[in-house]
C-alpha positions as CSV (number, residue, x, y, z in Angstrom):
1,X,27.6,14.0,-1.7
2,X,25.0,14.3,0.7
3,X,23.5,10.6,2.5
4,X,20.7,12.7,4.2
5,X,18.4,12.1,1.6
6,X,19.6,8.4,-0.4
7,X,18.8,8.1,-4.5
8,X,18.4,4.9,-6.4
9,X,17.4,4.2,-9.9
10,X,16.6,1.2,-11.4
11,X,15.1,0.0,-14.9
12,X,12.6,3.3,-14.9
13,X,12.0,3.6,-11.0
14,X,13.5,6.4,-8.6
15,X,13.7,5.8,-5.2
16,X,14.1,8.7,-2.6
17,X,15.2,7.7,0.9
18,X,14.5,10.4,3.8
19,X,17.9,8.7,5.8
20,X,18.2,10.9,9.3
21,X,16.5,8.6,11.1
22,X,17.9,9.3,14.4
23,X,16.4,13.1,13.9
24,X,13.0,11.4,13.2
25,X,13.9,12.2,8.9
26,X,13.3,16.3,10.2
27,X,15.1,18.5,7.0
28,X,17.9,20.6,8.4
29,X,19.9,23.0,5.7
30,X,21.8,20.0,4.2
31,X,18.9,17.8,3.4
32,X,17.2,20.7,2.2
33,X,19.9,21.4,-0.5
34,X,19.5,17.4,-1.4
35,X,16.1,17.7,-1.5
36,X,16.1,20.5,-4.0
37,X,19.0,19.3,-6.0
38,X,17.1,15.5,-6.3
39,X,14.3,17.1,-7.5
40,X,15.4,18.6,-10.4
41,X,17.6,15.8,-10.8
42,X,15.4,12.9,-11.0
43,X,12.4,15.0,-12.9
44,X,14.5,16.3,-16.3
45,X,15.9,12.3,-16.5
46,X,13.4,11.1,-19.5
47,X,14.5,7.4,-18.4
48,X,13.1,7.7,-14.8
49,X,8.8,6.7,-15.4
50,X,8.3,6.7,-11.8
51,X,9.3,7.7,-8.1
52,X,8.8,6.3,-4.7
53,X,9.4,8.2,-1.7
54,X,10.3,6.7,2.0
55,X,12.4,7.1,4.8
56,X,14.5,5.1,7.2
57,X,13.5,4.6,10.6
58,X,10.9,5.1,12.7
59,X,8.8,8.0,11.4
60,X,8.0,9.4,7.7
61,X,9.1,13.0,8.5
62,X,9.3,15.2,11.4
63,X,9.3,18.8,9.0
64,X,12.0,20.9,9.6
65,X,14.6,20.2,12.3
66,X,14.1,23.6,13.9
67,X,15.8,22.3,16.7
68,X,19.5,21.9,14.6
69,X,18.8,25.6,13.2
70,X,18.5,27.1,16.3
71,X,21.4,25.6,17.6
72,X,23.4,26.6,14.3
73,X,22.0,30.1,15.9
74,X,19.9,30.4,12.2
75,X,18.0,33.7,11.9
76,X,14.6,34.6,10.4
77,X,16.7,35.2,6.7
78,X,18.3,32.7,6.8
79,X,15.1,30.4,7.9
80,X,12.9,32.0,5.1
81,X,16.2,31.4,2.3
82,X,15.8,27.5,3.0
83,X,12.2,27.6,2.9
84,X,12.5,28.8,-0.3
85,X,15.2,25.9,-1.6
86,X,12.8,23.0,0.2
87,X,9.5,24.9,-1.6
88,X,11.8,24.5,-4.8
89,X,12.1,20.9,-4.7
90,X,8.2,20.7,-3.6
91,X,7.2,22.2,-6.9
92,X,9.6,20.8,-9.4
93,X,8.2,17.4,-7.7
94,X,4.5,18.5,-7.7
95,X,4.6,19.8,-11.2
96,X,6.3,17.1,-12.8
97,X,5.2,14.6,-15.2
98,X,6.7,11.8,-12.6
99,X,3.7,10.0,-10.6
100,X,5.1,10.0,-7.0
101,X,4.1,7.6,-4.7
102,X,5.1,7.9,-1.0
103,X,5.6,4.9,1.4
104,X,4.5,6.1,4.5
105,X,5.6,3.9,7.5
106,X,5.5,6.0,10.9
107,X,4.9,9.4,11.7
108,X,4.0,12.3,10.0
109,X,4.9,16.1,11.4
110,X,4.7,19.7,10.4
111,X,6.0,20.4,7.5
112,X,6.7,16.5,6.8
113,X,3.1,16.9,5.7
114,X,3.7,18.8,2.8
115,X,6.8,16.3,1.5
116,X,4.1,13.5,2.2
117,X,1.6,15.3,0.0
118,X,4.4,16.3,-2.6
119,X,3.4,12.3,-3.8
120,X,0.5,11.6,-5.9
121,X,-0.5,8.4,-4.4
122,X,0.4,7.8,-0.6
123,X,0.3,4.2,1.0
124,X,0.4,4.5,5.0
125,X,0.8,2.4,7.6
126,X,-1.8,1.6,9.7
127,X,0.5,2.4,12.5
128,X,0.9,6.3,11.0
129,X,0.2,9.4,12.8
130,X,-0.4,12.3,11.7
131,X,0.0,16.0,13.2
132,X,0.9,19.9,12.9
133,X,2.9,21.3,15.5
134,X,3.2,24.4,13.7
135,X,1.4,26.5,16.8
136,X,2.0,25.7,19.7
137,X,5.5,25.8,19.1
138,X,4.8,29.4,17.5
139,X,5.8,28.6,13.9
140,X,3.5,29.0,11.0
141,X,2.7,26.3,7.8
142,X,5.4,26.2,5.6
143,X,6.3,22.9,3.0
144,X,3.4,23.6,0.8
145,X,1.0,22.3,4.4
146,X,-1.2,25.7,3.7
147,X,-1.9,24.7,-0.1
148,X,-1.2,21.2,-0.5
149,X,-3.5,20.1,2.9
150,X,-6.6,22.0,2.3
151,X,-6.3,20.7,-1.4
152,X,-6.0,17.0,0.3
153,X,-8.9,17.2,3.0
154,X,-10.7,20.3,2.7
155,X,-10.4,23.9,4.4
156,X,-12.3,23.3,7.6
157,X,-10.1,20.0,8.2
158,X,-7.1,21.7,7.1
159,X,-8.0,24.3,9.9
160,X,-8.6,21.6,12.7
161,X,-5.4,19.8,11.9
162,X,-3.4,23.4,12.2
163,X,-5.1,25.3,15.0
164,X,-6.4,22.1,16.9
165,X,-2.9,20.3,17.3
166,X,-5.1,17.3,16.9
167,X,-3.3,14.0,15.9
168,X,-4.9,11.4,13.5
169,X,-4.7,8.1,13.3
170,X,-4.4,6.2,9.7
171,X,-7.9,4.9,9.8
172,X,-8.4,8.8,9.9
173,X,-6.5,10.0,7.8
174,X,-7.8,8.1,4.6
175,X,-11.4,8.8,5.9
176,X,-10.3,12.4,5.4
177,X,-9.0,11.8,1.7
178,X,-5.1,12.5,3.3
179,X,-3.9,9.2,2.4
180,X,-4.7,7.3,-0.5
181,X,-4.8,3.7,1.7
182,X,-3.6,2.4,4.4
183,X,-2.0,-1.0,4.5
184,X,-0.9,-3.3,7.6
185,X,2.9,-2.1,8.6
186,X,5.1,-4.9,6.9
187,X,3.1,-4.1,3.4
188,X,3.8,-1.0,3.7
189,X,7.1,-1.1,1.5
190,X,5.6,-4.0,-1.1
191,X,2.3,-1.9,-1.7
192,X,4.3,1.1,-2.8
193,X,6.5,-1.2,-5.6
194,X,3.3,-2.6,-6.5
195,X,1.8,0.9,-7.3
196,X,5.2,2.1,-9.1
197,X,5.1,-1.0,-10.8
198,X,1.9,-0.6,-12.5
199,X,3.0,2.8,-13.7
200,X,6.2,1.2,-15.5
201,X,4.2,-1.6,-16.7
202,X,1.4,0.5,-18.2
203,X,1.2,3.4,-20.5
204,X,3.8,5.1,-18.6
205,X,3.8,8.3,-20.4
206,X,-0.1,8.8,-19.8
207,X,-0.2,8.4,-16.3
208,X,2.4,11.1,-15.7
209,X,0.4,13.7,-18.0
210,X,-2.3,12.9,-16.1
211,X,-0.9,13.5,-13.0
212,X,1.0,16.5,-14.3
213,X,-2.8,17.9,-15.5
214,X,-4.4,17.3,-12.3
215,X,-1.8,19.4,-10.0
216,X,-1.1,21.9,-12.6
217,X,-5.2,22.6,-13.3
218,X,-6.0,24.0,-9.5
219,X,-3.7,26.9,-9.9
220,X,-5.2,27.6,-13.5
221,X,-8.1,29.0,-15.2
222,X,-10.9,26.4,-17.0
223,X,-10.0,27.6,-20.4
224,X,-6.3,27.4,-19.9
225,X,-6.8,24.0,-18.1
226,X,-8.5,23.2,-21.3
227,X,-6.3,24.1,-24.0
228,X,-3.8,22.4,-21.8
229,X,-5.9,18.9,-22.2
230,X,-6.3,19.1,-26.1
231,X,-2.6,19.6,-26.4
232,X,-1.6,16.6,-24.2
233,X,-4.0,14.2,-25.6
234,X,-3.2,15.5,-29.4
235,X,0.5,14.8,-28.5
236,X,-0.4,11.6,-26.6
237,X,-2.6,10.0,-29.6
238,X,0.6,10.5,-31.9
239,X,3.1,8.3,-29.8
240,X,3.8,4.7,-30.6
241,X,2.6,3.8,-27.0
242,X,-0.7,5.5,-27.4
243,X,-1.1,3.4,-31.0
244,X,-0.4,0.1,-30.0
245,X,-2.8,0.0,-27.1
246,X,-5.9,1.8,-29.1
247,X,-5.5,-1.2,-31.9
248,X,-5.1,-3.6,-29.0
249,X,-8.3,-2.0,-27.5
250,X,-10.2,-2.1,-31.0
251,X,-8.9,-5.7,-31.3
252,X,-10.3,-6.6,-28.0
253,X,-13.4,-4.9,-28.4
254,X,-14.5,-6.5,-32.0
255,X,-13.4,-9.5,-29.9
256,X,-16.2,-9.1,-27.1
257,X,-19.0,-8.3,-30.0
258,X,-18.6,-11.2,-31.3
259,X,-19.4,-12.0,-35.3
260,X,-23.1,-12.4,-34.3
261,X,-23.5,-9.2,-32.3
262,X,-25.9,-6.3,-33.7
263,X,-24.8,-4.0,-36.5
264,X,-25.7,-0.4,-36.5
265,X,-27.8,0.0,-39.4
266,X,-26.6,2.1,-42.3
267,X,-27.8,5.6,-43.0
């Protein structure tokens, strides 16, 4: 088995560990393959409620390694066939009912962009950067960067980051909307629990519906985003989760009003 990308589950929580540090986390073919076969993996496993993504070393993720494929003397195919296994992965991931969040500790390149914004909530490290590269080494977006960045930050920003080369700092990047918050550099780790956490702890179910109605709705028409809504929430009110916490919210309610409180008056 693969060690390029490291997998641990416990009680509810999947953790996926980007672990080629010394190549700055960059996906050649083998982590690729892991990438994909984690994905499907960890998303069809009804016991896992949540996922945190993050990486050993220095930096988040440096893309692809296009460095080992050209040494491995990989062609155009056989470029745009692994493309195709990573984008797998991406959307299994994105379209999942598994909130994500990504623990983002160091640097963030190419296509390493689109993994980072494969999570649903992404806590970074004030030390983070953040860039393209695609250009000006005369590649083109790949990852999911030309959907999942303009849906992040906007077109025009999208744009700047891509044809500028420009590299943002953290405080930049959640001014942007690119990163959910930015935390100091030893918190990084702790922050991200904290959000998975709350996942497990909550009305697990319900948070990943939501999250899986949010990605899924961009690609779709209102009126199928909307029949979508009044099935989940149908199927949602008729789980034993859902009941439990709707009595506990009545309960707590009538509490608050109080036995003196106004009545509505009767018709």
């Amino acid at each position: 088995m693969s060690d390029t990308i490291l997998l641990e589950v416990r009680d509810g929580l999947a953790r996926l560990t980007f672990n080629r540090p010394a190549s700055l986390n960059a996906m050649d073919f083998e982590m690729g393959q892991r990438w994909r076969e984690l994905a499907h993996e960890v998303t069809s496993d009804p016991s896992i409620g949540a996922v945190i993504l993050d990486a050993a070393g220095p930096a988040f993720c440096a893309g692809g390694d296009v460095i080992a494929m050209s040494q491995a003397d990989a062609g155009g195919t056989e470029i745009t066939r692994m493309a195709h296994v990573i984008h797998d992965g991406i959307r299994t991931f994105v379209a999942s009912d598994k909130p994500i969040v990504a623990a983002v500790q160091g640097a963030v390149a190419g296509g390493g962009l689109g993994l980072m914004l494969t999570a649903d909530h992404i806590v970074a490290s004030e030390r983070a950067r953040f860039v393209s590269r695609y250009a000006n080494i005369g590649l083109t977006p790949d990852l999911g960067v030309s959907t999942l960045l303009p849906a992040a930050i906007g077109q025009r920003r999208a744009l700047r980051l891509l044809l500028q080369d420009e590299t943002i700092d953290a405080a930049t990047a959640l001014d942007w909307g690119l990163v959910s918050e930015v935390v100091p550099a030893e918190a990084v780790g702790s922050r991200a629990d904290a959000v998975a956490r709350f996942w497990l702890e909550g009305a697990t179910g319900a948070f990943g519906q939501a999250k899986r109605l949010v990605r899924g709705g961009a690609a779709r028409s209102l009126a199928e985003n909307l029949d979508d809504e009044a099935a989940t929430i149908g199927a949602a009110f008729d789980t034993a989760d859902a009941r439990t916490r709707i009595a506990a919210f009545a309960a707590a309610s009538a509490r608050r009003q109080g036995p003196d409180s106004p009545r509505p008056a009767s018709s």
